[in-house]
C-alpha positions as CSV (number, residue, x, y, z in Angstrom):
1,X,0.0,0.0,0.0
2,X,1.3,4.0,-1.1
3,X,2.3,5.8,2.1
4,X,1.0,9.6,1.2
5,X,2.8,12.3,2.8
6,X,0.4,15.3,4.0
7,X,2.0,18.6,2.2
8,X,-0.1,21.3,4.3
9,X,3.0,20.5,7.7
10,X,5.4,20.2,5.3
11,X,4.5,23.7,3.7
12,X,4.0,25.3,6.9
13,X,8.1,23.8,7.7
14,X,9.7,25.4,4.6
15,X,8.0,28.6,5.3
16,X,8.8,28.8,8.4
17,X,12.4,27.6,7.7
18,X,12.9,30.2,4.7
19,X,10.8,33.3,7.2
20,X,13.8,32.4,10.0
21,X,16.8,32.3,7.4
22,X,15.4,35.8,5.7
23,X,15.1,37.3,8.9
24,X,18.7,36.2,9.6
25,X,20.2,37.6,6.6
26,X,18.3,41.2,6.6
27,X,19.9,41.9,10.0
28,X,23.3,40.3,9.1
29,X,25.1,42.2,7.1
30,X,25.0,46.2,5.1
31,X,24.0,44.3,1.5
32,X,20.8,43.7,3.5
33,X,20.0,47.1,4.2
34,X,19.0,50.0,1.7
35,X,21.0,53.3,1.9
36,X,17.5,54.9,4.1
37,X,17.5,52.0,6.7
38,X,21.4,52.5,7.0
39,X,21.3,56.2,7.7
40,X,18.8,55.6,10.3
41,X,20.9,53.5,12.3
42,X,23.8,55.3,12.0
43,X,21.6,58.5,13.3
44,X,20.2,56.4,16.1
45,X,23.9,55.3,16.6
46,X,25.6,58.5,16.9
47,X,22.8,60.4,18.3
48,X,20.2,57.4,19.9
49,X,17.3,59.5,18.8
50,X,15.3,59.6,15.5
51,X,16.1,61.8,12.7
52,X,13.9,64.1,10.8
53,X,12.3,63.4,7.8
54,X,15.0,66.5,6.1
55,X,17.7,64.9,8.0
56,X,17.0,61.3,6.9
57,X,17.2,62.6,3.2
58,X,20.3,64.2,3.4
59,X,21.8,61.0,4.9
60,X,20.4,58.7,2.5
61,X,21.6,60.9,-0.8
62,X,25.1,61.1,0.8
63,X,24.8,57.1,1.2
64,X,23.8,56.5,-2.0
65,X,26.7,58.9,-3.5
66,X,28.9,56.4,-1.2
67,X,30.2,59.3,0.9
68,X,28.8,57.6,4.1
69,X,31.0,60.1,6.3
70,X,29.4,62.9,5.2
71,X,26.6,61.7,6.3
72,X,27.9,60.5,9.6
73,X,28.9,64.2,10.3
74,X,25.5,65.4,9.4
75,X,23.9,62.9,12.5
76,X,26.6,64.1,14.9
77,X,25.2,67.5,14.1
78,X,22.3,66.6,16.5
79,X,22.7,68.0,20.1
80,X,21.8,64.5,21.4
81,X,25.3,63.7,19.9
82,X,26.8,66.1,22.4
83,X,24.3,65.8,25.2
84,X,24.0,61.8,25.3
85,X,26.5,59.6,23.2
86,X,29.5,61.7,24.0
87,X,28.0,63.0,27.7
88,X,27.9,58.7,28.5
89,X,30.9,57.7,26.5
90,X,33.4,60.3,28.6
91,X,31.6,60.4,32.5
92,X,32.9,56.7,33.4
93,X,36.6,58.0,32.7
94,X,35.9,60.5,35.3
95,X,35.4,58.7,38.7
96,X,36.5,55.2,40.1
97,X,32.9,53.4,40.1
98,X,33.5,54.2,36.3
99,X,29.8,55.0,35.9
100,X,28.4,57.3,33.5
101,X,25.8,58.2,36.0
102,X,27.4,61.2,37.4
103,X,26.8,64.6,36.8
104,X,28.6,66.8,34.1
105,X,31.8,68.1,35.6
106,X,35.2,70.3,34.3
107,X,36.9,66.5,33.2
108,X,34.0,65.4,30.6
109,X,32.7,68.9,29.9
110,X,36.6,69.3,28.4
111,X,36.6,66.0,26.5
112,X,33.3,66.9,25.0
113,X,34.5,70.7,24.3
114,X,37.6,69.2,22.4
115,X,35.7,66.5,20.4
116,X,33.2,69.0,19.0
117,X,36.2,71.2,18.5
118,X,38.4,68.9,16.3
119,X,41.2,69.5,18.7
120,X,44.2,67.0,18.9
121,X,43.1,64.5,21.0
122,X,46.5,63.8,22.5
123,X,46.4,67.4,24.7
124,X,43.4,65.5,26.6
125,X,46.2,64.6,28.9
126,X,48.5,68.2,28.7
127,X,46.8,70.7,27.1
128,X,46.2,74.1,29.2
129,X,42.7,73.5,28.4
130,X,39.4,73.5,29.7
131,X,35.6,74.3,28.9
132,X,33.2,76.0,30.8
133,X,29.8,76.8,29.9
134,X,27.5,80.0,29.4
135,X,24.1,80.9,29.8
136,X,21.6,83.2,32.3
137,X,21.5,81.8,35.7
138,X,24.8,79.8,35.4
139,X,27.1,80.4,38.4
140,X,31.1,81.0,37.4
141,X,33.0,78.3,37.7
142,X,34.8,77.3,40.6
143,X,38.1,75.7,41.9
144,X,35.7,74.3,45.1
145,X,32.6,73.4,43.7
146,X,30.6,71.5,40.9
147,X,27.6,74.1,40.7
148,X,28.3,75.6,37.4
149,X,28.4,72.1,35.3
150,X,25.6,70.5,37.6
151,X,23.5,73.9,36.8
152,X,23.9,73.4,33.3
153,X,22.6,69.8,33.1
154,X,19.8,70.9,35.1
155,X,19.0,73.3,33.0
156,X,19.1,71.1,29.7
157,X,21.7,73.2,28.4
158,X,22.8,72.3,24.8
159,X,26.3,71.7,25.1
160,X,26.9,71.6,21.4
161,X,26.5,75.2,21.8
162,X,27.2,76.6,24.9
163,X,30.3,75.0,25.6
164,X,33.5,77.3,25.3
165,X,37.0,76.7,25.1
166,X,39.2,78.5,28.0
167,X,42.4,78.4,29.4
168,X,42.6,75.7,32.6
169,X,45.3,78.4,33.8
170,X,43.3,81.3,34.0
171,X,40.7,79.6,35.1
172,X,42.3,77.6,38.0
173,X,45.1,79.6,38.6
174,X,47.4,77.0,37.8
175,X,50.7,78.1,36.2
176,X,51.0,76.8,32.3
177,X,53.3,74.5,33.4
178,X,51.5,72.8,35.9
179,X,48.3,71.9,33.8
180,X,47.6,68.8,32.6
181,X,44.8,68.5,30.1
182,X,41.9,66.8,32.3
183,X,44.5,65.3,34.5
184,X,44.3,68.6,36.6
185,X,40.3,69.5,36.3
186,X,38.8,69.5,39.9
187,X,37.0,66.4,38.9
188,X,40.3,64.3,37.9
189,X,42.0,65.5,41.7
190,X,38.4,64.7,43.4
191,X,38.2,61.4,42.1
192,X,41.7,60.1,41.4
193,X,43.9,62.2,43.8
194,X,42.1,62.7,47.2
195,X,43.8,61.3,50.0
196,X,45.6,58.0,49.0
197,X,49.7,58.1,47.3
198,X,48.1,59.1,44.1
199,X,48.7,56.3,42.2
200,X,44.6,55.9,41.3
201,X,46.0,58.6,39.2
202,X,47.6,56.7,37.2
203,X,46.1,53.7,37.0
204,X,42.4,55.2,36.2
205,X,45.0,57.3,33.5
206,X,46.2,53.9,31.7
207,X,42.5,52.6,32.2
208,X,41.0,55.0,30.1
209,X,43.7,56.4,27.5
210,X,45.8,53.5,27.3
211,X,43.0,50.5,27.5
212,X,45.2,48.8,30.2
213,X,45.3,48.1,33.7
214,X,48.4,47.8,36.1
215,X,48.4,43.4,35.7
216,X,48.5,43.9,32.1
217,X,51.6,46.2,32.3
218,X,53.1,44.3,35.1
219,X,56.9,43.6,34.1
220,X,59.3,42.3,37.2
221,X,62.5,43.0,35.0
222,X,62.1,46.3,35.7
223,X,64.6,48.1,38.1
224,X,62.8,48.5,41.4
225,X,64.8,51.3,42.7
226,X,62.6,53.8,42.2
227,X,60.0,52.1,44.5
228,X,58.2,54.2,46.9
229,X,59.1,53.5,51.3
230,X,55.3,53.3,51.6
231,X,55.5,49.5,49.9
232,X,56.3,46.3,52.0
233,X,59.3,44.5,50.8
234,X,58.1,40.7,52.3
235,X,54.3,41.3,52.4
236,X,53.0,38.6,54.7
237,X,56.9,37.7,55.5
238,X,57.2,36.3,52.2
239,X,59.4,39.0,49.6
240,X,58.5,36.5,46.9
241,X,55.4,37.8,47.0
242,X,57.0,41.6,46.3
243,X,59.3,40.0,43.4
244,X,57.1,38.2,41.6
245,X,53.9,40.4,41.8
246,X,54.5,44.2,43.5
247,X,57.3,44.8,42.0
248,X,56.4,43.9,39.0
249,X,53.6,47.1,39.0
250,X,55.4,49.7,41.2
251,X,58.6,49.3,39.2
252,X,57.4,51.5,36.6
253,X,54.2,52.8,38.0
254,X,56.2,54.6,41.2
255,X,58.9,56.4,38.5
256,X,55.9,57.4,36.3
257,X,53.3,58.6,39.4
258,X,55.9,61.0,40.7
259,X,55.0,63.2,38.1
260,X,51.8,64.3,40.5
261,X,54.3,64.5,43.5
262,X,53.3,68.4,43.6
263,X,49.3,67.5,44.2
264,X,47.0,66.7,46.1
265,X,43.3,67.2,46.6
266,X,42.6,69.9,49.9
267,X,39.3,69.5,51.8
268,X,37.9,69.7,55.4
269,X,37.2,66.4,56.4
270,X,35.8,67.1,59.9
271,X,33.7,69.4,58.0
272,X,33.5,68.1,54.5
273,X,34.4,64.2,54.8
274,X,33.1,63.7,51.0
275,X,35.3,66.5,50.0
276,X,32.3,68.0,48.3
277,X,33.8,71.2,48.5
278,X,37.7,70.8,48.0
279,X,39.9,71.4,45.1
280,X,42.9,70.5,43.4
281,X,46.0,71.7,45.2
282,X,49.5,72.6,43.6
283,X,52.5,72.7,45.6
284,X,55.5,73.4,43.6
285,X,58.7,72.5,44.8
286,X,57.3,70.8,48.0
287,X,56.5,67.1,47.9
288,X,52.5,66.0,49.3
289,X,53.1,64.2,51.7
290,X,50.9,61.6,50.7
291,X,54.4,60.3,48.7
292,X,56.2,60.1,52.1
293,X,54.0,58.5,54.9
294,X,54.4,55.4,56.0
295,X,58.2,55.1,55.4
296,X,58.5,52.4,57.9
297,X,57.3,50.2,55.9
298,X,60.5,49.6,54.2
299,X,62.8,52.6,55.3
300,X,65.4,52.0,52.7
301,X,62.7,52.2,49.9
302,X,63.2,55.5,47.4
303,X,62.5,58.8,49.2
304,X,60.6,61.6,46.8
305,X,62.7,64.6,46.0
306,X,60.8,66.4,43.3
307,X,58.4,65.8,40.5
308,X,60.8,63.9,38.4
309,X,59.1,61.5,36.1
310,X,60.8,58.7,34.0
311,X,59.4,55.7,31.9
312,X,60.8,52.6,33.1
313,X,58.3,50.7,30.4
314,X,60.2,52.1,27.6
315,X,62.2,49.2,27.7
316,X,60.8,45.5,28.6
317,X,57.5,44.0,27.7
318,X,56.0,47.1,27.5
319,X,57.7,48.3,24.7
320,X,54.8,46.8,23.0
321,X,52.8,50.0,23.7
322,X,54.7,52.0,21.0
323,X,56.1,55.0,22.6
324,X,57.0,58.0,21.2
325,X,60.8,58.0,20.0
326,X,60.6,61.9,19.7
327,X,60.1,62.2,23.0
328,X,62.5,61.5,25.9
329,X,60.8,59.8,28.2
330,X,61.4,61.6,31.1
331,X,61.1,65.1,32.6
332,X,59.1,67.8,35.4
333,X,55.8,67.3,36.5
334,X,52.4,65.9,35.1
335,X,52.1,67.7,31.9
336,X,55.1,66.2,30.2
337,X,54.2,63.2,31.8
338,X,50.7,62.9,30.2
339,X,52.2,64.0,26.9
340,X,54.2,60.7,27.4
341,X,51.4,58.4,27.6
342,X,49.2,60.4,25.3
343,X,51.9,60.0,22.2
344,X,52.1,56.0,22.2
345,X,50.4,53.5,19.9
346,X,48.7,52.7,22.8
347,X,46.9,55.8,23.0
348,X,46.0,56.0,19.7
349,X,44.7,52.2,19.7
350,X,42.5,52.6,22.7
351,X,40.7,55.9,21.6
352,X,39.3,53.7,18.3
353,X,38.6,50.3,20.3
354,X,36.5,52.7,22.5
355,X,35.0,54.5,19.9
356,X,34.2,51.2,18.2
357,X,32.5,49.6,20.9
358,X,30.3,52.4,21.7
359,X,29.1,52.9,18.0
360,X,28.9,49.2,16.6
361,X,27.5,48.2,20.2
362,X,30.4,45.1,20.1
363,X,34.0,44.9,20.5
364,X,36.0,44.0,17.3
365,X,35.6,40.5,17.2
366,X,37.2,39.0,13.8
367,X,39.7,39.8,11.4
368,X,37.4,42.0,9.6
369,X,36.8,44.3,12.8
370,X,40.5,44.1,13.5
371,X,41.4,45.5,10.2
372,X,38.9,48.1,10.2
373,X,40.2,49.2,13.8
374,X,43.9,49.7,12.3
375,X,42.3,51.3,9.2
376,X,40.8,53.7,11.9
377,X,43.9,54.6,13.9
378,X,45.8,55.6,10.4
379,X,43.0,57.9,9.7
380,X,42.8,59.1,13.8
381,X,46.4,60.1,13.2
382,X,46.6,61.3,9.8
383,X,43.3,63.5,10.9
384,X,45.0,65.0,13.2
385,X,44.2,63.3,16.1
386,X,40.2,64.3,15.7
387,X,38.0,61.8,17.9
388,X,35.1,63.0,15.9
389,X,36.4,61.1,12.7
390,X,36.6,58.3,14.4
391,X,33.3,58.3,15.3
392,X,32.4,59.0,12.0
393,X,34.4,55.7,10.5
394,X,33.1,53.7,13.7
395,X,29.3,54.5,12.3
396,X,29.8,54.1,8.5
397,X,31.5,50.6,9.2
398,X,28.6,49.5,11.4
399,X,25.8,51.1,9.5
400,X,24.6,47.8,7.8
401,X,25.0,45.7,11.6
């Protein structure tokens, strides 16, 4: 006897099949989307809110003409841009929770200043820089208080536009040689250099601008003479433990760190335990003391004279991170010393992996996305060092994802 197969499930299986693989392809790749769906999620990328109906059209038509970066620059001309992507990309970088929900402060109202501005990226860590805003009802700003950026953002103030580009010396009162890009902004010494030895400083520093932490860095062949009192020699009563592991950190951290040696962050802590209302203080020629207590702990550890810096990494391991040969790796105080980091590979890599992540939603996860990143750092350099651009590349290669 015929077995007869019923075709009604077996139609309802290939269309279900074929619906699933469909779906799967329109969201896999930029073939599967049209030059208007691709401007939309680059605006909703760049911005994270909707375009208009005149804005769409421009993006699509510069799409279509395969000039995808113009139309990447036309999204970022939405405030949102300023006020959102960039306001939540920069605020983790400015306190050690690393969360973006903290109010707008000196440290990410620069960044965001300097981003809109096209300025050279690499003076994030020395320029004598800074951006305040403007506006009725906004008070001045101040060395010992947060009011004037908190003010702004509860007023809903468009930063796109009423940011403005000052000089962190006049402002502060710093000399020019003492500032530091957003290294010295009131937020920075609140959240990296208040009490403590000041080496948050630079670890939250290689963190965000060098996209590494003090384990990956680690290198024991480094000379540890430059190693602070404050650090036990035979932790626990075992000095294998300070060979093999904290030496291995404070070796070149300590040498680099003693670039801050002149600051500190000055508040009232019987009256003002948060430090709410402190500031950054600048001591020139006298070392904080924060880089002398506790010298029993090893009384023949290094002593700190001054504000000399050097790069112990230069050499080693660490070589990998592709420092500037231009520069001579050592020198006075934190500005030189940020312009140190700020000129390596490193710097440059981290700035695009950032970027990359917060536009295509993903890390770079193949060789395609690896490529793409290098492609990006050539153009972040040859730009100029213009974080905007990168942006820009970020969303034109993740239009179609």
């Amino acid at each position: 006897m015929e077995r007869r197969l019923d075709a009604a499930p077996l139609r309802t299986a290939v269309t279900a099949s074929l619906a699933a693989w469909l779906l799967l392809l329109a969201g896999s790749g930029t073939a599967w989307a049209g030059a208007r769906e691709q401007a939309r999620r680059m605006h909703d990328r760049l911005a994270g809110v909707p375009p208009t109906e005149s804005v769409l059209a421009d993006m699509e038509a510069d799409i279509a003409a395969n000039d995808a970066r113009a139309a990447a620059y036309t999204a970022m001309e939405n405030s949102a841009f300023y006020n959102v992507t960039l306001k939540n990309f920069v605020t983790p970088w400015t306190n050690e929770e690393q969360t973006m929900f903290a109010p707008l402060n000196d440290y990410s109202a620069t960044v965001i200043g300097m981003v809109r501005d096209d300025i050279d990226f690499r003076l994030v860590l020395s320029g004598d820089i800074l951006y305040i805003g403007s506006g009725a009802g906004v008070p001045a700003y101040s060395n010992s208080s947060n009011a004037h950026y908190e003010t702004l953002q509860a007023q809903g103030a468009d930063l796109k536009t009423v940011l403005v580009q000052t000089a962190q010396s006049t402002q502060t009162g710093l000399s020019l040689s003492a500032t530091a890009g957003v290294l010295t902004t009131r937020a920075s010494a609140k959240a990296f250099l208040m009490d403590g030895t000041n080496r948050a400083m630079l670890r939250f520093t290689m963190l965000n601008y060098l996209c590494r932490d003090l384990e990956q860095v680690m290198d024991i062949t480094r000379a540890p003479h430059r190693i602070r009192q404050d650090v036990a020699r035979s932790p626990g009563g075992d000095s294998r433990i300070y060979l093999n592991n904290c030496a291995g950190c404070h070796a070149g951290m300590d040498p680099l760190i003693q670039s801050f040696a002149y600051y500190g962050y000055a508040y009232d802590s019987a009256t003002d335990p948060d430090g709410a209302n402190g500031q950054l203080a600048y001591t020139p020629d006298v070392v904080q003391y924060k880089y002398l207590q506790n010298a029993d702990n090893f009384k023949y550890g290094y002593v700190t004279p001054d504000d000399r810096w050097d790069n112990y990494w230069r050499q080693g391991s660490n070589a990998v991170l592709g420092w500037d040969g231009a520069l001579p790796g050592g020198g006075y105080g934190a500005k030189s010393m940020g312009e140190e980091l700020a000129h390596s590979d490193a710097f440059a890599q981290c700035q695009v992996q950032k970027v990359f992540k917060a536009v295509c939603l993903r890390a770079p996860g193949d060789s395609a996305d690896r490529s793409q990143v290098a492609t990006m750092v050539d153009a972040f350099r040859s730009s100029g060092h213009q974080l905007k651009r990168v942006f820009a590349d970020a969303a034109t290669y993740c239009m179609g994802d």
